[in-house]
ROZAFI-215055 format. One record per residue (C-alpha): residue number from 1; residue in three letters; x, y, z. Coordinates in Angstrom, 3 decimals, padded with zeros to 6 digits. Each point is the difference from the previous one (the first is absolute). Layout:
N
SITE:num:residuo:c1:c2:c3
SITE:NUM:Ala:X:Y:Z
...
//
This chain:
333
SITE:num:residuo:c1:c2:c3
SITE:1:Unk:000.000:000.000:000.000
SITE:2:Unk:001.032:003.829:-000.812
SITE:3:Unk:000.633:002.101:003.512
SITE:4:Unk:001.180:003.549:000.419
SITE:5:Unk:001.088:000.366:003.954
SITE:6:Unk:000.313:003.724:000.018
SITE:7:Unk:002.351:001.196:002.832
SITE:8:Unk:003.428:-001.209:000.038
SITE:9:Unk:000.476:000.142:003.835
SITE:10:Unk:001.239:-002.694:001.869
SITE:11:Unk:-003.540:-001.770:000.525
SITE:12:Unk:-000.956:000.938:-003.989
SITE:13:Unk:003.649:-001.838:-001.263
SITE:14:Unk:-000.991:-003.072:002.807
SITE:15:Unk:-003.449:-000.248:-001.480
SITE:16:Unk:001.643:000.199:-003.532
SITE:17:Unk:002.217:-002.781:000.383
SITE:18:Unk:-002.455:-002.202:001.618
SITE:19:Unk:-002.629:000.368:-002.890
SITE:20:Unk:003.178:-000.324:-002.394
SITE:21:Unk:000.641:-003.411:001.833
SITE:22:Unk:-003.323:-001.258:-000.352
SITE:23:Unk:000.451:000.375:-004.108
SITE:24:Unk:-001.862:003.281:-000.187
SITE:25:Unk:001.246:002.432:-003.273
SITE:26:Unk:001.185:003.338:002.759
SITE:27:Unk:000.709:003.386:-000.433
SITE:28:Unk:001.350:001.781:003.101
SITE:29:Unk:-000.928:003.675:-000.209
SITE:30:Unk:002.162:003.002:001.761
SITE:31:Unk:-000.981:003.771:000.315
SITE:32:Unk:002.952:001.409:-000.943
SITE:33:Unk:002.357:-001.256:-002.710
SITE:34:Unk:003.207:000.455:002.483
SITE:35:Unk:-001.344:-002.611:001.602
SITE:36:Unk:-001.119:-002.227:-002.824
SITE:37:Unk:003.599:000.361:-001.213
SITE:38:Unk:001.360:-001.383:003.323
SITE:39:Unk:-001.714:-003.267:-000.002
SITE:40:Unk:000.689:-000.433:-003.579
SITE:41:Unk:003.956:000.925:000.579
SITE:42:Unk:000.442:-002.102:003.218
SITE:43:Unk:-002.881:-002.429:-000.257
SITE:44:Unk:-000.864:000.548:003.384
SITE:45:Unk:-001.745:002.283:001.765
SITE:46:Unk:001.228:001.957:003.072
SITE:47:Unk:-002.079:-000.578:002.515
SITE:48:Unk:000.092:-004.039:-000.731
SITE:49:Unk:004.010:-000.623:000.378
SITE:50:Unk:000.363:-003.723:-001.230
SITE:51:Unk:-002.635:-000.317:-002.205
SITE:52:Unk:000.853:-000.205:-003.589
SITE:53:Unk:-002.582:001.415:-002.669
SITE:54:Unk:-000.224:-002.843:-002.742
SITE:55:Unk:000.414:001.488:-004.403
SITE:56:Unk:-003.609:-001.178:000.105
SITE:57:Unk:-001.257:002.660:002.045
SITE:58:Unk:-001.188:002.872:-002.158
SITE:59:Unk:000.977:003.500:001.251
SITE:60:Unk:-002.040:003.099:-000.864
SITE:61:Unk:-000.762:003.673:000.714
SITE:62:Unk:-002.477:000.003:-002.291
SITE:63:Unk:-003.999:-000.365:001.285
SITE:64:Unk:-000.985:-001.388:-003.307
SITE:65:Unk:001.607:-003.157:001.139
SITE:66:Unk:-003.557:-001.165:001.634
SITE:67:Unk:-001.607:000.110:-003.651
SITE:68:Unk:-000.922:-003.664:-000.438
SITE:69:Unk:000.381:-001.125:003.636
SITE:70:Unk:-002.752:-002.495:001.811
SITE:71:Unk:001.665:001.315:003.236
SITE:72:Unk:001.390:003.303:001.238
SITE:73:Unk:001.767:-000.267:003.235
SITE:74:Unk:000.218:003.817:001.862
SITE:75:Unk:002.784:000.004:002.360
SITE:76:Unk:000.692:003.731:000.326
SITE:77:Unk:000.182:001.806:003.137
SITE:78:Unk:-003.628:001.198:001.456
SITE:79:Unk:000.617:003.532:-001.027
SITE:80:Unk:000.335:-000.917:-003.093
SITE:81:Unk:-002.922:-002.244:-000.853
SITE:82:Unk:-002.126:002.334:-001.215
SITE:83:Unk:001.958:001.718:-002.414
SITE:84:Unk:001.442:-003.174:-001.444
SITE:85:Unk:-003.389:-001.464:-000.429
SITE:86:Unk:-001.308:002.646:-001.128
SITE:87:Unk:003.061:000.173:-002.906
SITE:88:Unk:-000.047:-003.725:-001.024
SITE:89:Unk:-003.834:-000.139:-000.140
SITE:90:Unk:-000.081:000.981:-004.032
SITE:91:Unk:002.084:-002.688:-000.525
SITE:92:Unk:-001.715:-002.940:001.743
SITE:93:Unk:-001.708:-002.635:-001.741
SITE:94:Unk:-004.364:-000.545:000.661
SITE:95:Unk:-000.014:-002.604:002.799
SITE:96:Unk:003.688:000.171:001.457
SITE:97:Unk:000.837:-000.703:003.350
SITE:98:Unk:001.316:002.570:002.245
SITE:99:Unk:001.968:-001.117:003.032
SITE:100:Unk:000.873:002.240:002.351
SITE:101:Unk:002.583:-000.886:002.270
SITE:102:Unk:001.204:003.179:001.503
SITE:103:Unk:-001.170:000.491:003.889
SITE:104:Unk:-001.318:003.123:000.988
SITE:105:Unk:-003.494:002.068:000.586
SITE:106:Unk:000.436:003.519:-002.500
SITE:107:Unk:000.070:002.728:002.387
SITE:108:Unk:-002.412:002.082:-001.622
SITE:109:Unk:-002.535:-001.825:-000.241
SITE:110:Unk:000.360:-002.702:002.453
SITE:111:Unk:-000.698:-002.806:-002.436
SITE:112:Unk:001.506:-003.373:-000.598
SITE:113:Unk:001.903:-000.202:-003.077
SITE:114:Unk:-001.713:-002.255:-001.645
SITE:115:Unk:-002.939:002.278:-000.001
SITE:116:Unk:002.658:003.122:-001.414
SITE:117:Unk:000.705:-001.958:-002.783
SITE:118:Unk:-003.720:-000.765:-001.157
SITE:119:Unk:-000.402:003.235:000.030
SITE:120:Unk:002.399:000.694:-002.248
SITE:121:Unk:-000.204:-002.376:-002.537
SITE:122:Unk:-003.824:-001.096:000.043
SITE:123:Unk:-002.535:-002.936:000.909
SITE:124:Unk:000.963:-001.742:-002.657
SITE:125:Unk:003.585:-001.477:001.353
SITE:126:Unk:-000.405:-002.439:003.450
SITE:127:Unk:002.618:001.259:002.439
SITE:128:Unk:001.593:-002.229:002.534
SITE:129:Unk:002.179:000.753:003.096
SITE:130:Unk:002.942:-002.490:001.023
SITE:131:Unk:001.052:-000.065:003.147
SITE:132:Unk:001.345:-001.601:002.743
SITE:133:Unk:003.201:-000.374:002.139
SITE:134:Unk:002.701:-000.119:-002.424
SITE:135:Unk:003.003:001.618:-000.399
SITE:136:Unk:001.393:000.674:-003.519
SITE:137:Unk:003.656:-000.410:001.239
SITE:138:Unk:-001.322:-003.636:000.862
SITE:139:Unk:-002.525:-000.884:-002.525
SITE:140:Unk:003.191:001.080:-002.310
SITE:141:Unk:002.136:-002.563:001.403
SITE:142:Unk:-002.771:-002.591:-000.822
SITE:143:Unk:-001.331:-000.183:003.575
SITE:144:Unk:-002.958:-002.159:000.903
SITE:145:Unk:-002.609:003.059:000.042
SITE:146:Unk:-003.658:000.009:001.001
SITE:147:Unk:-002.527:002.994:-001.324
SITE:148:Unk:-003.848:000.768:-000.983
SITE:149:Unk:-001.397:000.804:-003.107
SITE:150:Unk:-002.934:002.116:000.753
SITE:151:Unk:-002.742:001.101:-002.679
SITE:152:Unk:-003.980:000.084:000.067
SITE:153:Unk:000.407:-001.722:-003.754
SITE:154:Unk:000.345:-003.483:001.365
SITE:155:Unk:001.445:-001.074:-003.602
SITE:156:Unk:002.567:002.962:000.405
SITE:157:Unk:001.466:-000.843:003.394
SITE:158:Unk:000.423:-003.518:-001.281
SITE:159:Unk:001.731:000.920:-003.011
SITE:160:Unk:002.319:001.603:001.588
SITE:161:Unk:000.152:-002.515:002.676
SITE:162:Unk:001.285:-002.009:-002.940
SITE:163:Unk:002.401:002.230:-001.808
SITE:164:Unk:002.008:000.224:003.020
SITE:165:Unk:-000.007:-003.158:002.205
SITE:166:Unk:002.473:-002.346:-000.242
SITE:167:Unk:002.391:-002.449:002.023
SITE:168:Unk:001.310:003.058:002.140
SITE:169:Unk:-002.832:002.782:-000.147
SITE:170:Unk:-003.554:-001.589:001.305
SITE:171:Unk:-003.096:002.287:-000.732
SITE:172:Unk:-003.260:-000.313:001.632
SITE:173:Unk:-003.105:001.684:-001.504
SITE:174:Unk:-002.203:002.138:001.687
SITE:175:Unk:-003.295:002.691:-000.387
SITE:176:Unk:000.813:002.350:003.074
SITE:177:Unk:002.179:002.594:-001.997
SITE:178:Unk:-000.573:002.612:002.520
SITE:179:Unk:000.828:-002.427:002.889
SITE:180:Unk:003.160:-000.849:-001.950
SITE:181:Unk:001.600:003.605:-001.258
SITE:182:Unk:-001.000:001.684:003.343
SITE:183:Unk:002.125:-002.544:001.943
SITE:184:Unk:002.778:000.455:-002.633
SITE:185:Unk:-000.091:003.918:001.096
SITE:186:Unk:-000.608:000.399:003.580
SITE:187:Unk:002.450:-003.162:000.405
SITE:188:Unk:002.415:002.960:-001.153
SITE:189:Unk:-000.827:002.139:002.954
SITE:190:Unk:000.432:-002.758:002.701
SITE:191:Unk:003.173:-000.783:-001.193
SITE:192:Unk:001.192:003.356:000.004
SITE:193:Unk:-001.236:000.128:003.932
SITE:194:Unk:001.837:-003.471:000.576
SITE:195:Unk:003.078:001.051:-001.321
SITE:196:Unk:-000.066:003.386:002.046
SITE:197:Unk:-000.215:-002.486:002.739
SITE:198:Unk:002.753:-001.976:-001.152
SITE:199:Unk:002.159:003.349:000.086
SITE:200:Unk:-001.284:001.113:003.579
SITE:201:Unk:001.004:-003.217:001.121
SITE:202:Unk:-003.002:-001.954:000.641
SITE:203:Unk:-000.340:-003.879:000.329
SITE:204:Unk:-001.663:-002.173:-001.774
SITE:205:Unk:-002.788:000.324:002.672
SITE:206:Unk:-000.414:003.383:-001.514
SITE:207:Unk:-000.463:-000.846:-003.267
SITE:208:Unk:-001.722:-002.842:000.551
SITE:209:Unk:-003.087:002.031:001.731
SITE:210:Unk:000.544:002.957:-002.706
SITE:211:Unk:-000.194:-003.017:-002.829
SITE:212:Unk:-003.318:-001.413:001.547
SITE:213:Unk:-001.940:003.173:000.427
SITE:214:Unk:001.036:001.839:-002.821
SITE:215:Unk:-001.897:-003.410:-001.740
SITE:216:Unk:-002.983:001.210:001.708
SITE:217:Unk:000.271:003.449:-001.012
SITE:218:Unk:000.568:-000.992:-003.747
SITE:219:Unk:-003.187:-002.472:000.276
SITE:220:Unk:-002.053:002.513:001.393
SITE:221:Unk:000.548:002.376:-002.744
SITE:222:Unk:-000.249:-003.130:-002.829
SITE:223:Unk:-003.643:-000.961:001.550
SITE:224:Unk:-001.126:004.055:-000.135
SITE:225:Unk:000.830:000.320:-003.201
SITE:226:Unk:-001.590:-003.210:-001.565
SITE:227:Unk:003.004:-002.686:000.262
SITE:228:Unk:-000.069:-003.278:002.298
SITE:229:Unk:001.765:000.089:002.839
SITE:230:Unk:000.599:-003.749:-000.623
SITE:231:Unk:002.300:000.930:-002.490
SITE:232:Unk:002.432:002.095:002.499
SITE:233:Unk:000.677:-003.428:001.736
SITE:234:Unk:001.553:-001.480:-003.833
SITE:235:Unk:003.326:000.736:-001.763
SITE:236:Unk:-001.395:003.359:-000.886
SITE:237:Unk:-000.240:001.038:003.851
SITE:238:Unk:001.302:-002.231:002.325
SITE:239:Unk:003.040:-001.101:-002.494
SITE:240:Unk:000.721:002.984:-001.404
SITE:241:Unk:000.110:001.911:003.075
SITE:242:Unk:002.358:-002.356:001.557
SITE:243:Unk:002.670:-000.163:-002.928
SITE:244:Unk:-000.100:004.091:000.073
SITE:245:Unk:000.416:000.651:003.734
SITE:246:Unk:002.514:-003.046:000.400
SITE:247:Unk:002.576:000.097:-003.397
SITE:248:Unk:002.723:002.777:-000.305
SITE:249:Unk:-000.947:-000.227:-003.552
SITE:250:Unk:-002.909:002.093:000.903
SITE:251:Unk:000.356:003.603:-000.637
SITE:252:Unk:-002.614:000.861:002.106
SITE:253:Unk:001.438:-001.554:002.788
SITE:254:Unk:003.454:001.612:-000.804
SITE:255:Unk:-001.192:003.598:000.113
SITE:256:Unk:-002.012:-000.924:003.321
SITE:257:Unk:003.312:-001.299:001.529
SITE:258:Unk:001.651:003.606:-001.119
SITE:259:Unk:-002.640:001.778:001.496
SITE:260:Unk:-000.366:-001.395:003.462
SITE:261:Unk:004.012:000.783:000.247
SITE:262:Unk:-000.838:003.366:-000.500
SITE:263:Unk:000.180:000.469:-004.060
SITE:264:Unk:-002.342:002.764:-001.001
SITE:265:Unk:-003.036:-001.717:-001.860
SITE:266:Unk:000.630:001.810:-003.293
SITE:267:Unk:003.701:-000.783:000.380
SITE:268:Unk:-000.171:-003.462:000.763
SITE:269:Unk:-002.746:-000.298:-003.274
SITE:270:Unk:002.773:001.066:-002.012
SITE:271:Unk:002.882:-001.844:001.524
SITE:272:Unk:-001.856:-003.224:-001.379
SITE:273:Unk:000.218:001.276:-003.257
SITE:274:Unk:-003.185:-001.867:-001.279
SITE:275:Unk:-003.678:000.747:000.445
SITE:276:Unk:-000.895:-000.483:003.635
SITE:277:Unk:-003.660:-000.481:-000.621
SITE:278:Unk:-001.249:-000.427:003.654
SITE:279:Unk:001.328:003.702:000.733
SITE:280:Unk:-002.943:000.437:-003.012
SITE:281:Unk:-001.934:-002.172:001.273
SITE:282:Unk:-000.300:001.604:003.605
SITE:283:Unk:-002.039:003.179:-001.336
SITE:284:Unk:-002.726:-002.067:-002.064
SITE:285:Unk:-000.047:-002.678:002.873
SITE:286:Unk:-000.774:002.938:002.496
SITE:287:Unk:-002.234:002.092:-002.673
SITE:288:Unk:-002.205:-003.176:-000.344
SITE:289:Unk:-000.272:-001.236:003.542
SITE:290:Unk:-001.166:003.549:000.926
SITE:291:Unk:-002.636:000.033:-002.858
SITE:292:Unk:-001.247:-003.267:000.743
SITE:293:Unk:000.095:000.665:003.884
SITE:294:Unk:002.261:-003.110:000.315
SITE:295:Unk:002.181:-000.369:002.906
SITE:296:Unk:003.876:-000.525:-001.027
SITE:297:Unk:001.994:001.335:002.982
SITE:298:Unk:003.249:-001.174:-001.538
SITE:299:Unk:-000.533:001.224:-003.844
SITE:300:Unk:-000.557:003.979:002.074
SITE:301:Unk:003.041:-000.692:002.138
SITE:302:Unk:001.913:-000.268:-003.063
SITE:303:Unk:-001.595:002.759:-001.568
SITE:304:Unk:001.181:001.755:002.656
SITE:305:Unk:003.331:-000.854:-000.152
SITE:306:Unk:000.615:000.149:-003.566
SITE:307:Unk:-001.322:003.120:-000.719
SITE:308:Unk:-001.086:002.280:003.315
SITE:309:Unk:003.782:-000.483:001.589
SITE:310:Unk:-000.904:-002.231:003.174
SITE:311:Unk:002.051:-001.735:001.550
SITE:312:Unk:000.019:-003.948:-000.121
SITE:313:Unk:000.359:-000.653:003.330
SITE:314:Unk:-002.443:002.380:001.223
SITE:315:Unk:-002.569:-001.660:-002.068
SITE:316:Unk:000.866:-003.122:000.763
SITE:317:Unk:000.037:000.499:003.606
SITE:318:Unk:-003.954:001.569:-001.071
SITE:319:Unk:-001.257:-003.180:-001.709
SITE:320:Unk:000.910:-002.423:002.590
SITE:321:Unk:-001.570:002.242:002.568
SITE:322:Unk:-003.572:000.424:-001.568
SITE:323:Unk:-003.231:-001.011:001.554
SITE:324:Unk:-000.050:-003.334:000.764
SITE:325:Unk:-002.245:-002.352:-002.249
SITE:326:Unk:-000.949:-003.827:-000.372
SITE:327:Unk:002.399:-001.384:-002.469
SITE:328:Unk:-003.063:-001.265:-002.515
SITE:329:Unk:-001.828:003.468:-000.319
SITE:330:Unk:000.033:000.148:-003.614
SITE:331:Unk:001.907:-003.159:-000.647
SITE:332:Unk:001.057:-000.975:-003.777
SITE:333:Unk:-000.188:-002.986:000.880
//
């Protein structure tokens, strides 16, 4: 089958290869032709040291590339969603499927990014999200790798349940796309908090309680705004969630770690030097928990942090000392 990825980052090459692997003809499409030119020069990209980029692999600048495609995989940053969609949508074929694999809620409209990119391109093109707890760094390396493929076309998510699943990279279908990309976002914003843990110098008892009930913040917010909360206890919650707070490989957690050592938020963003999408993620997360009149204690405290100047440990000290409550008051479970 014909498949454009578009978005050359580390999880767009991963995904690339993987398809590539499974016999698929792939083009790998980068924003800018600097970068095109380095993965066709060095046949590897950057941010996935080790990993070589087979002659098969098709590399591109061009957005025509998806002309003729069953499949479009969109794995660009959240920002950029909607512009890119909104760019490649002349060229699409009637009937191809969109899969967005990006993680992220836009922050001016506080949708999910499936639902930016129907927008953008029309009802005629099912979109599916992908998601789950995997690193590109690992699924790169050929990792055994778990994830969801999430559409309300039934025949969609199983299509791409089949493009991608192999040996290595298991895909379960599901219906709950809101369930699925909101845990894929607010995930973001608990690891941030577990990481600024992590660089206050918290234990694992810590994290462990900031792990649990930021679960039952994200479900709370997935039920109010039409998901399942069932879904927050599969690899789209639950998993992904734990590979984010837990693995250095998450950025998230990195810039967390900077900031509870002291690291100016904005400063420690940049010091990752890739998008830090839970530092996004925080202002929707908030934005729509106050709309909704959903209670998410640990999405404001970040809020707070990230962008009003308070101080970690201060809030911290705050959330463990709120009124006390019975542990399955609004339980996702």
């Amino acid at each position: 089958m014909k498949v454009s990825v578009i978005g050359s980052g580390g999880w767009g090459t991963a995904l690339a290869l993987l398809l590539l692997e499974n016999g698929h003809d792939v083009t790998l499409w980068s924003y800018s032709e600097a970068e095109s030119q380095i993965l066709r020069e060095k046949r590897e990209n950057p941010v996935l040291k080790g990993v070589p980029l087979p002659e098969t692999l098709r590399l591109t600048t061009d957005l025509a590339c998806v002309r003729g495609c069953k499949v479009v995989v969109m794995a660009t940053p959240s920002f950029a969603v909607r512009s890119t969609a909104h760019q490649l949508a002349p060229h699409l074929e009637p009937g191809t499927v969109l899969v967005s694999v990006s993680k992220g809620i836009e922050k001016d409209t506080s949708l999910c990014l499936t639902q930016v990119i129907a927008q953008e391109v029309g009802e005629c093109y099912p979109v599916v999200a992908l998601s789950g707890p995997s690193h590109a760094e690992e699924v790169g390396r050929r990792v055994p790798t778990a994830v969801v493929s999430a559409s309300e076309d039934r025949a969609a998510a199983e299509l791409v349940q089949d493009l991608f699943m192999n040996e290595r990279f298991r895909v379960y279908a599901s219906d709950d796309v809101i369930g699925v990309e909101l845990g894929a976002a607010l995930k973001n914003v608990i690891a941030l908090c577990a990481g600024c843990c992590d660089g206050m110098g918290c234990g694992d008892n810590t994290k462990a309680a900031l792990m649990t009930r930021g679960l039952t913040e994200i479900a709370r917010l997935v039920v109010a705004m039409g998901g399942r909360r069932e879904t927050v206890a599969g690899l789209a919650g639950v998993g992904d969630l734990i590979v984010t707070c837990t693995s250095m490989h998450s950025r998230n957690r990195r810039a967390g770690i900077l900031i509870g050592q002291g690291t100016p938020p904005e400063q420690a963003v940049k010091e990752i030097g890739m998008v830090v999408e839970g530092y996004y993620a925080a202002v929707t997360a908030t934005t729509l928990a106050n709309k909704l009149g959903v209670e998410m204690p640990i999405a404001q405290a970040a809020y707070e942090v990230l962008y009003e100047g308070r101080d970690a440990h201060l809030v911290l000290t705050e959330l463990m000392t709120r009124e006390k409550k019975h542990e399955l008051e609004d339980s996702w479970v």
